[in-house]
C-alpha positions as CSV (number, residue, x, y, z in Angstrom):
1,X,43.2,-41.1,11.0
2,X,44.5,-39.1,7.9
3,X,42.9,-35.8,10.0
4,X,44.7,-36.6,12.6
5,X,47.6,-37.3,11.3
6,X,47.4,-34.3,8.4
7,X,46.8,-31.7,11.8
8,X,49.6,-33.1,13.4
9,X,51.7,-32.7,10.6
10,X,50.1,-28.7,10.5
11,X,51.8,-28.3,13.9
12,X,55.1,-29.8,13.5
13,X,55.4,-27.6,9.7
14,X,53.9,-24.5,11.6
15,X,56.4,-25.2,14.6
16,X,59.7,-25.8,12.6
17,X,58.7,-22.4,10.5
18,X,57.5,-20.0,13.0
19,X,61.6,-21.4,14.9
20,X,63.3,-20.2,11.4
21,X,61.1,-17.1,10.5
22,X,61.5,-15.5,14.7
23,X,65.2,-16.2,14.6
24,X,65.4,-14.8,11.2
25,X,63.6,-11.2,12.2
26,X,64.7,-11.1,15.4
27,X,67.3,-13.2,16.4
28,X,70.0,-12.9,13.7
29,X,69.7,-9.1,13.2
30,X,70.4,-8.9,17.3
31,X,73.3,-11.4,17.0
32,X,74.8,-9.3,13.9
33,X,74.9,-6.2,16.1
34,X,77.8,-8.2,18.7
35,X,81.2,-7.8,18.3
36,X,83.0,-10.6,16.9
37,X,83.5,-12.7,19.9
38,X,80.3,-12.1,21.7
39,X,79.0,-13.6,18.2
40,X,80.8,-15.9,18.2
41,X,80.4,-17.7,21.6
42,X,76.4,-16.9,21.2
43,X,76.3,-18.7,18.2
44,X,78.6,-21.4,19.9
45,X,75.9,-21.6,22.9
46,X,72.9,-21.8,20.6
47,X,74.3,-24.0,18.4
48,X,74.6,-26.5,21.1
49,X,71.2,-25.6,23.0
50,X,69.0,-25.9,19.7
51,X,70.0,-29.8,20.0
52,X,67.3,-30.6,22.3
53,X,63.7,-32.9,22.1
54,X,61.4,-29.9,22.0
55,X,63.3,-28.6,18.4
56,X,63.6,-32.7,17.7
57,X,60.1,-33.1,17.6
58,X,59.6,-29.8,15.1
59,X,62.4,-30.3,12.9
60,X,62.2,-34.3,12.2
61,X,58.7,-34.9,13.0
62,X,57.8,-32.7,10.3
63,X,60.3,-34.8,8.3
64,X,58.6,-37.9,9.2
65,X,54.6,-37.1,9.1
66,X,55.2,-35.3,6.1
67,X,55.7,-38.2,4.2
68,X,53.3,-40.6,6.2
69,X,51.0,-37.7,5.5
70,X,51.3,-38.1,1.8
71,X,51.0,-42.0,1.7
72,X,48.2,-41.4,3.7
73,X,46.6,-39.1,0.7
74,X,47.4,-41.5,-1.8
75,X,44.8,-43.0,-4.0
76,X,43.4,-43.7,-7.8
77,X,42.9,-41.4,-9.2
78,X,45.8,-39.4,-7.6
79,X,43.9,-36.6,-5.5
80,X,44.9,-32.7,-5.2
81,X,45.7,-33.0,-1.7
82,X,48.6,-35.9,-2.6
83,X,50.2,-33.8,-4.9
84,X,50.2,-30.4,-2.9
85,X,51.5,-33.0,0.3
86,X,54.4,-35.1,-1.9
87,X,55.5,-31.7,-3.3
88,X,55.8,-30.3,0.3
89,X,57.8,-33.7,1.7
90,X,60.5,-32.9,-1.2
91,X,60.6,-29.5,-0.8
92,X,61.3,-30.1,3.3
93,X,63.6,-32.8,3.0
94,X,65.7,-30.7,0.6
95,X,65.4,-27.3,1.4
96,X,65.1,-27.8,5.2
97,X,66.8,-30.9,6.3
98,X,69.1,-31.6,3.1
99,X,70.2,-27.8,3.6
100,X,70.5,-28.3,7.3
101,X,73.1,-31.1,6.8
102,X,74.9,-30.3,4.1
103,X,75.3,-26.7,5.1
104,X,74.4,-25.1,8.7
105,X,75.5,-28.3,10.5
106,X,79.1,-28.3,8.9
107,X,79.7,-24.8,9.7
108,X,78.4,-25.2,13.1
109,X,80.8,-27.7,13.9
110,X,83.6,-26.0,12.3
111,X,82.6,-23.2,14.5
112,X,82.2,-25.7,17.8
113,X,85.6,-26.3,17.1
114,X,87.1,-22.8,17.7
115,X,88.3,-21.9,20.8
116,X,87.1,-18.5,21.2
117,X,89.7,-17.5,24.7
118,X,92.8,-18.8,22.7
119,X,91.8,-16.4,19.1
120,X,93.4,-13.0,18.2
121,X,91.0,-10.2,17.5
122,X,92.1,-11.0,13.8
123,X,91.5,-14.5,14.5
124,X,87.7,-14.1,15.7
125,X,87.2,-11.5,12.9
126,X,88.4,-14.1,10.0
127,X,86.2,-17.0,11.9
128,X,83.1,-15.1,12.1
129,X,83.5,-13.6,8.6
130,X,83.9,-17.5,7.0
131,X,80.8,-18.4,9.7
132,X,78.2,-15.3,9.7
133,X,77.2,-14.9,6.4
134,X,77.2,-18.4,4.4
135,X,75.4,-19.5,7.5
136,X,72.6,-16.8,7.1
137,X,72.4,-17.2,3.4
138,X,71.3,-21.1,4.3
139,X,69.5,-20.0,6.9
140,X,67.6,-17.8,4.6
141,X,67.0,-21.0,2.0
142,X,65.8,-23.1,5.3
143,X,63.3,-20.4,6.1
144,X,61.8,-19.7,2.7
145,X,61.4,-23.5,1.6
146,X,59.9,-24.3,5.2
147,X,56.9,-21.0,4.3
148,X,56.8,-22.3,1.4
149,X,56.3,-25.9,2.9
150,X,53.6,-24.5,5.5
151,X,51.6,-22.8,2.5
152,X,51.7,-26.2,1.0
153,X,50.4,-27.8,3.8
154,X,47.8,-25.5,4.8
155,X,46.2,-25.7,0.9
156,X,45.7,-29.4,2.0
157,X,44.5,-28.6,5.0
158,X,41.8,-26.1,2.8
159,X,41.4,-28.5,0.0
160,X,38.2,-30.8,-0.7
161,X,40.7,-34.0,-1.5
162,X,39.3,-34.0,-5.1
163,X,41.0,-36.0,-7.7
164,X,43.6,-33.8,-9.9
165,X,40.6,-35.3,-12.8
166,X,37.9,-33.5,-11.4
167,X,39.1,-30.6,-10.3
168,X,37.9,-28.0,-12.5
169,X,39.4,-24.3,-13.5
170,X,36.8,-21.7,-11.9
171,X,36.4,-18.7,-9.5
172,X,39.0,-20.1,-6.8
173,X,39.6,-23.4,-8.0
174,X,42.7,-24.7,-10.1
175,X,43.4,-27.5,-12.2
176,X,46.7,-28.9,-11.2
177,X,48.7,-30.9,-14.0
């Protein structure tokens, strides 16, 4: 059960990732290039598309296993793989979800809220300017802690499950704290 349930927790961490790192390299450098209120209703639209099962299933599933995933790696002593798993559950529910909440979604709905065929050029300039880029800077945090999650998870998925005890300092192995 823990294999199954550590690969499924692979795919949602890979899923959720490979969403932020593609619409970081691709997606927001094409967005950036609109004028401000072709931006703005694209962001509008995919801001209210994204809300869907399929991203549901990425974005808290890897919320969910992650954690199951670590209890699931829990033992005495504490093993390698526990460690490199609780580290990864923190790092996603802060960096990705806490981020998500506390930042993107706020700005999103402040943004849903705009009615783009009722703003002034001036208007839609000032809105996009207060939108655009705090919304890429958090974007940029999501993306970086969910790699950073991934890397985390894929080391478990590598590791031998030895205890942080007997793991030894060697050619490619690491003694953990």
């Amino acid at each position: 059960m823990q294999i199954l349930v550590l690969t499924a927790t692979a795919m949602t961490t890979a899923l959720i990732t490979g969403l932020f790192y593609a619409y970081s390299c691709s997606v927001n450098p094409g967005l950036h290039q609109l004028p401000d209120w072709a931006y703005l209703a694209a962001m509008q639209s995919i801001n209210r598309a994204i809300l869907n099962p399929t991203f549901f299933l990425s974005f808290i599933g890897t919320l969910v296993l992650l954690p199951i995933c670590t209890w699931m790696h829990y033992s005495q002593p504490i093993s390698v793989r526990f460690w490199l798993l609780l580290l990864a559950s923190v790092l996603y529910a802060i960096g990705v979800v806490g981020v998500t909440v506390a930042g993107n979604v706020p700005l999103n709905e402040g943004l849903d809220a705009v009615s783009l065929g009722k703003a002034s050029p001036d208007e839609l300039k000032a809105c996009r300017l207060a939108f655009e880029q705090p919304w890429n800077r958090l974007h940029a945090i999501r993306t970086i802690t969910c790699v950073v999650t991934l890397l985390l998870v894929v080391a478990t998925c590598l590791s031998r499950g030895e205890t942080t005890e007997s793991a030894t300092v060697g050619p490619g192995r690491v003694r953990l704290p």
